[in-house]
C-alpha positions as a printed Julia matrix, in Angstrom:
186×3 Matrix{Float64}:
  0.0    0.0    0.0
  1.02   3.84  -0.88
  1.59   5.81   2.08
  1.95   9.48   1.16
  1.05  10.7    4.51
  3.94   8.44   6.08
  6.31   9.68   3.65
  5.09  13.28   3.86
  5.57  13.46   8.05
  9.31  11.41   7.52
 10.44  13.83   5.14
  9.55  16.92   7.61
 10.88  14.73   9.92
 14.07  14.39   8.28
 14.39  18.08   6.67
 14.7   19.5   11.36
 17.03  16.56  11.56
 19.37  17.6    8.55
 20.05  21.22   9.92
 22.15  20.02  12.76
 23.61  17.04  11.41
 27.44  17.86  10.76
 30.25  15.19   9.62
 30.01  11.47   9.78
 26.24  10.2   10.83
 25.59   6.97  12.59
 21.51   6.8   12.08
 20.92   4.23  14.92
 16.93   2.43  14.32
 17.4    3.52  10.63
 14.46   1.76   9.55
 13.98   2.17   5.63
 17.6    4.5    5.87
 15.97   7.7    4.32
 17.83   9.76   6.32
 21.19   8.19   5.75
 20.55   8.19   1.81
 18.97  11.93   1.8
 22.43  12.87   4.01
 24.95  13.95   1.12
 28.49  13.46   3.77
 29.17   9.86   5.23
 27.0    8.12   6.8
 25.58   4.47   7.88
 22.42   3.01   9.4
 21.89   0.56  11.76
 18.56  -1.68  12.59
 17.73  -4.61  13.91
 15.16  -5.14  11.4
 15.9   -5.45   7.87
 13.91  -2.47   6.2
 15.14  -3.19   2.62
 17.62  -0.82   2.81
 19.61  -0.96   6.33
 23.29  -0.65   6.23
 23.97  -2.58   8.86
 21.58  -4.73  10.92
 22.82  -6.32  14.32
 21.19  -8.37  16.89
 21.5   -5.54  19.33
 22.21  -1.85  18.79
 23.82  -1.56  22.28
 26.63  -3.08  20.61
 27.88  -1.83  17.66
 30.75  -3.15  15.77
 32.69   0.24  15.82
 35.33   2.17  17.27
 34.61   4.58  20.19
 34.56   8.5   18.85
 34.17   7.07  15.19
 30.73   9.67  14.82
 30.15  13.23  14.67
 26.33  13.04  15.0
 24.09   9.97  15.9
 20.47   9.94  15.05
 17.69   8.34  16.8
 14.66   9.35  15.3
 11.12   8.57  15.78
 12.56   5.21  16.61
 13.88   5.39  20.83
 10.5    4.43  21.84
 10.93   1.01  19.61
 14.02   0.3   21.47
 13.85  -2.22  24.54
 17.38  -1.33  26.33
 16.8    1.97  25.52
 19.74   3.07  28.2
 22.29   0.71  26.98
 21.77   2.07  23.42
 22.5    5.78  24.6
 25.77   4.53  26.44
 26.57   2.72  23.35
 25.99   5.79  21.28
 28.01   8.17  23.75
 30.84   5.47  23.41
 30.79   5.75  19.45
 30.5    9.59  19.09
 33.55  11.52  19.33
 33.82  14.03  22.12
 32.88  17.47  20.49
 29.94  15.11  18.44
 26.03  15.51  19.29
 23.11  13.25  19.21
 19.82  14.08  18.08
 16.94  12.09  19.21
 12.95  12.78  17.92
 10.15  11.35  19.84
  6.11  12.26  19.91
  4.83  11.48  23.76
  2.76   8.38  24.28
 -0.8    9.33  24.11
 -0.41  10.56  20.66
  1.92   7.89  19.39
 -0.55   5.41  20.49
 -3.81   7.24  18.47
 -1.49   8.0   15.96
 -0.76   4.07  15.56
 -4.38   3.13  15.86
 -5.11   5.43  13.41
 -2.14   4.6   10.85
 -1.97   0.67  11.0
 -3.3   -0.15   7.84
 -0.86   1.55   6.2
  2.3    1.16   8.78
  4.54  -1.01   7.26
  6.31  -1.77  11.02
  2.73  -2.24  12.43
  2.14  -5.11   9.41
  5.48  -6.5    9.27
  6.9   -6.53  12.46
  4.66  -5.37  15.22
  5.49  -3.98  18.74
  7.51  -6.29  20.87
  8.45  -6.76  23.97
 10.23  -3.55  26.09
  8.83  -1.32  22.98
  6.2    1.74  24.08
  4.14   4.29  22.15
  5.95   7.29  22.54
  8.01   9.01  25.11
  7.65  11.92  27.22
  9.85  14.82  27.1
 11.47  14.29  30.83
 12.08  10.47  30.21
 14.02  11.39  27.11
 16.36  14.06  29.04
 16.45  11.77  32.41
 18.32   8.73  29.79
 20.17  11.18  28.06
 21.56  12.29  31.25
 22.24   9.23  32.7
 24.09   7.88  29.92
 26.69  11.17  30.04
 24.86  13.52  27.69
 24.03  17.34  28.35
 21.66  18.97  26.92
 22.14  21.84  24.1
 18.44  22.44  23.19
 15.08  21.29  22.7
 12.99  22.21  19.73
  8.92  21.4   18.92
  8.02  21.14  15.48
  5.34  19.21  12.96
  2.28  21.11  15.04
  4.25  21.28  18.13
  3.56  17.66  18.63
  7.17  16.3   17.94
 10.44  17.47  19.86
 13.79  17.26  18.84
 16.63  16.65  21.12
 20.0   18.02  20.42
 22.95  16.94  23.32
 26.29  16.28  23.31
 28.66  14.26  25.48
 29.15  15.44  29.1
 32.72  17.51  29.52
 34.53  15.91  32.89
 35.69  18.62  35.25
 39.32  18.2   34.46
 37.96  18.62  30.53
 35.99  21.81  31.23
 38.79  23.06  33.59
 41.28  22.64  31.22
 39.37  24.55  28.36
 38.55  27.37  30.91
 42.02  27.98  32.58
């Protein structure tokens, strides 16, 4: 089935995303890997669900076959709600980004994710072919996305609504130690 609606929403999904991207992108729950193929630098995406068009699919995206501080940005978007170890992922991403990177994360909060999926599953291609499983959740809210960023070492930068005011976009970057931030501000 067509889903011009779907691909409408990704794309202004995607076009917030591509503003702050900079360098090489890890796109972490890439799903069909729009945003990896719209991104004109280097980039890869990862899933544990082959989309058709995944880069890479592991067993678990908390552990990713790739050198720590090998990113500039990782993505997470529309997609951190869909991950069970949600935490573990974020470490793993803070591991892989280099230390001046950033990490952008989109999410719509639960009540509307889960009309929204009611609403869209004749035409959602994960609803059809893959379903919710276990540890996923419609949607998070806007403190339980900064309370795991924080926790796995992130700060952060800003917060920006968009698409009605009913999506946010997360932009943080890796937690300076004290002897970092000292050393910058001596």
């Amino acid at each position: 089935m067509k889903d011009p609606l779907g691909k409408f929403l990704m794309n202004w999904r995607l076009r917030k995303v591509f503003r702050h991207i900079r360098g090489h992108l890890l796109d972490i729950g890439c799903g069909t890997n729009e945003l990896v193929k719209s991104y004109k630098g280097e980039g890869i995406g990862v899933d544990v669900y082959q989309w058709g068009d995944v880069d890479l699919v592991v067993n678990n995206t908390a552990n990713l076959p790739f050198e720590g501080e090998t990113f500039d940005t990782v993505t997470i978007t529309a997609a951190l709600n869909h991950i069970p170890n949600r935490s573990e992922v974020l470490v793993e991403a803070h591991r892989v980004l280099r230390r001046t990177g950033i990490i952008i994360i989109t999410m719509i909060p639960p009540m509307i994710s889960r009309v929204w999926h009611f609403l869209r599953k004749p035409w959602d291609s994960d609803q059809q072919e893959r379903g919710m499983k276990s540890g996923e959740v419609f949607g998070l809210k806007p403190q339980v996305v900064r309370h795991l960023l924080s926790e796995s070492g992130f700060d952060i930068l800003f917060e920006k609504r968009f698409m009605l005011g009913i999506n946010r976009m997360t932009v943080a970057k890796k937690r300076e130690s004290i002897q970092e931030w000292r050393g910058i501000n001596n």
